[in-house]
Rosetta silent file (secondary structure, phi, psi, omega in degrees, C-alpha in Angstrom):
SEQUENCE: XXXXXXXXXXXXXXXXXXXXXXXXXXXXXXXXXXXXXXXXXXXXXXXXXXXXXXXXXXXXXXXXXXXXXXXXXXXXXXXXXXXXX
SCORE:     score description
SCORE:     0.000 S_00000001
   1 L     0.000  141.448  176.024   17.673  -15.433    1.509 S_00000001
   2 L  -126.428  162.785 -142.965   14.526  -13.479    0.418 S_00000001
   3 L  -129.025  125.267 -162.799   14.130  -10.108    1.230 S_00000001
   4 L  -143.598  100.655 -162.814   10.572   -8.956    1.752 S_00000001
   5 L   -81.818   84.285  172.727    9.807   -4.973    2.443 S_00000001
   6 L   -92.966  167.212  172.589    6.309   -4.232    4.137 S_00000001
   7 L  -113.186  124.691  157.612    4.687   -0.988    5.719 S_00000001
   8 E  -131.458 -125.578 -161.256    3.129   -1.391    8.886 S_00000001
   9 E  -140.366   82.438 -163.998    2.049    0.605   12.314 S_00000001
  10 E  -100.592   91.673  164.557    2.943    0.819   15.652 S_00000001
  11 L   -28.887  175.183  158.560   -0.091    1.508   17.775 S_00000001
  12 L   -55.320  -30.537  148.836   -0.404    3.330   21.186 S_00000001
  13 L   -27.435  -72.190 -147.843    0.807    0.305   22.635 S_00000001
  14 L   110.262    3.704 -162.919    3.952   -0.198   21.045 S_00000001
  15 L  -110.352  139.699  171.688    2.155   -2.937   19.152 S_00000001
  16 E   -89.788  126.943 -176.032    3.169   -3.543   15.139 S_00000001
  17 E  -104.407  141.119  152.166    0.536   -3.828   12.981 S_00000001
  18 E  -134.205  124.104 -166.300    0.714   -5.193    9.277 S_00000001
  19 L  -104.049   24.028 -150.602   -2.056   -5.603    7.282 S_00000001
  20 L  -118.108   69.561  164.084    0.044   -7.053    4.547 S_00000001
  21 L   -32.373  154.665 -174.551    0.569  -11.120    3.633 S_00000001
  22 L  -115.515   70.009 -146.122    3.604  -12.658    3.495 S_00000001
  23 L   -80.319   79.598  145.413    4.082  -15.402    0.554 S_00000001
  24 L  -131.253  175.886 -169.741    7.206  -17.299    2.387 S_00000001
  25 L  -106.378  142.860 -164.268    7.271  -20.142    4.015 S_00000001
  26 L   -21.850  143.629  166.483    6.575  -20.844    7.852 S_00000001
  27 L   157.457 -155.275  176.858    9.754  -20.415    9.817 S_00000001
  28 L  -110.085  149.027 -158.156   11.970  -17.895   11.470 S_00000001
  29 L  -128.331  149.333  154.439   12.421  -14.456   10.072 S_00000001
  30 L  -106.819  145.504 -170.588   14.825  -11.319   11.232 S_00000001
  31 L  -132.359  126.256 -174.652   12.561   -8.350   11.579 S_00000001
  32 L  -116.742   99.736  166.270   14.209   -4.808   11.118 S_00000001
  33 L  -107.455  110.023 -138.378   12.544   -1.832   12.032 S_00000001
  34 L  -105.426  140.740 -173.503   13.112    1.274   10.896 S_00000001
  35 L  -104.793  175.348 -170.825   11.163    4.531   11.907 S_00000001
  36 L  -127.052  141.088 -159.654   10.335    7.226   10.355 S_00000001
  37 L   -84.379  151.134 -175.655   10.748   10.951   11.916 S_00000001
  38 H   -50.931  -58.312 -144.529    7.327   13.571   12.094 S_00000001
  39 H   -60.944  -35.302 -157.648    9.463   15.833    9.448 S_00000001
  40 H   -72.687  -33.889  163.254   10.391   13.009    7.494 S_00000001
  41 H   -28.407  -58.384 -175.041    6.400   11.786    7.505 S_00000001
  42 H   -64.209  -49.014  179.421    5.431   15.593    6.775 S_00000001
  43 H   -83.558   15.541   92.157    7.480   15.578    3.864 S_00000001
  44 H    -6.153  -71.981  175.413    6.591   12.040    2.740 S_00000001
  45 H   -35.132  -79.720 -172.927    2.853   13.625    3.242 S_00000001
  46 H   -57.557  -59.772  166.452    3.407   16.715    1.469 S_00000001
  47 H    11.571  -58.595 -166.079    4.952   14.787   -1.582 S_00000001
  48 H  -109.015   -0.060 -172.308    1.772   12.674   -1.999 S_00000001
  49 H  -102.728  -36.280  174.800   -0.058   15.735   -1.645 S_00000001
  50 H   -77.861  -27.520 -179.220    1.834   17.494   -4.523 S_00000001
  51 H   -75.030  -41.419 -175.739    1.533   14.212   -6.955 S_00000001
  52 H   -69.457  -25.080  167.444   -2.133   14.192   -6.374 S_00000001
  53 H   -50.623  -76.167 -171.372   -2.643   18.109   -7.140 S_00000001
  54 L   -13.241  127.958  160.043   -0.764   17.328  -10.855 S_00000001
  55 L   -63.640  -55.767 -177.402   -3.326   17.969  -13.167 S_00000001
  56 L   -54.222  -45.207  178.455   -1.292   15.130  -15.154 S_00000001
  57 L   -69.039  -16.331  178.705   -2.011   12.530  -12.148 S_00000001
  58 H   -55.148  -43.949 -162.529   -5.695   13.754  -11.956 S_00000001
  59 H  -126.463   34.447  170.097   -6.270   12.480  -15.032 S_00000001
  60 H   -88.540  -55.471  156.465   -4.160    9.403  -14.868 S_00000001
  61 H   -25.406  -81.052 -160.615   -6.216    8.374  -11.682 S_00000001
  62 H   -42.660  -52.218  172.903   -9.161    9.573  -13.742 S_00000001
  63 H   -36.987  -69.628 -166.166   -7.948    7.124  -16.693 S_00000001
  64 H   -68.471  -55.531  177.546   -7.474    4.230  -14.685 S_00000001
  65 H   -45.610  -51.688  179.234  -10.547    4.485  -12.473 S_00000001
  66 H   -63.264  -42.029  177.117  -12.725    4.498  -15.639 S_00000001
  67 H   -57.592  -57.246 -159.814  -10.731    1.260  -17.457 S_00000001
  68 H   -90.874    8.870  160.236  -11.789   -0.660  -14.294 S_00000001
  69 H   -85.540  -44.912  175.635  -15.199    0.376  -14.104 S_00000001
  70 H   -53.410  -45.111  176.114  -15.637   -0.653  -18.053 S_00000001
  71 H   -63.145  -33.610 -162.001  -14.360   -3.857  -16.835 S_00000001
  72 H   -77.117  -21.385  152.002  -16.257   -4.401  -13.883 S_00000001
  73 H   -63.038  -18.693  161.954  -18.971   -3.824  -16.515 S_00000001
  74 H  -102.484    4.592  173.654  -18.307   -6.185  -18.838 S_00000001
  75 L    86.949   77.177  177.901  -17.891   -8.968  -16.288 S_00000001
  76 L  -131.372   -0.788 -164.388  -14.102   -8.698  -16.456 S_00000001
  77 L   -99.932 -171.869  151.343  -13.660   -8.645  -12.811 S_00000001
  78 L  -152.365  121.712 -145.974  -13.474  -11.261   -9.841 S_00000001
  79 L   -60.524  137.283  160.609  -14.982  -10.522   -6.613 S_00000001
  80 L   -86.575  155.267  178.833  -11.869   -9.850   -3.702 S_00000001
  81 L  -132.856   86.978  168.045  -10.992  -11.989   -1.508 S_00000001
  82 H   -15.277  -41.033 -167.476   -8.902  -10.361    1.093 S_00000001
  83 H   -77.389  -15.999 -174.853   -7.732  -13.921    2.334 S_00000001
  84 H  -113.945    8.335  162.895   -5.960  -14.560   -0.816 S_00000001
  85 L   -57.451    0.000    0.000   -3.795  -11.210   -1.144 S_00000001
């Protein structure tokens, strides 16, 4: 059995959204879902709000964002293609 963890969405509906591929192969799946509570969201939220303050993550971000512009500058890159995520 393979075990495959995505994030998705549940519209106003009631409808699940995933905007996520799936590399297994056609068939039938069990689908589990588990929700997540406002508080546990807000503090999920707040979390990501405190790694991203960090001076240290600023300029890890900062870091990274520059290595892939020098690549995308030296031709180092390959255009996405959503369909093949």
């Amino acid at each position: 059995m393979t075990t495959v963890r995505l994030t998705g969405h549940i519209d106003e509906n009631g409808h699940i959204e995933i905007s996520q591929r799936v590399d297994l192969l056609p068939g039938e799946v069990t689908v589990t879902i588990e929700g997540v509570t406002a508080e546990e969201q807000a503090a999920i939220d707040e979390r990501w709000d405190q790694l991203l303050a960090s001076p240290k993550s600023l300029a890890f971000l900062e870091k990274l964002g520059n290595e892939a512009l020098a690549e995308l500058d030296a031709g180092l890159t390959d255009e996405l293609d959503p369909d093949t995520l």
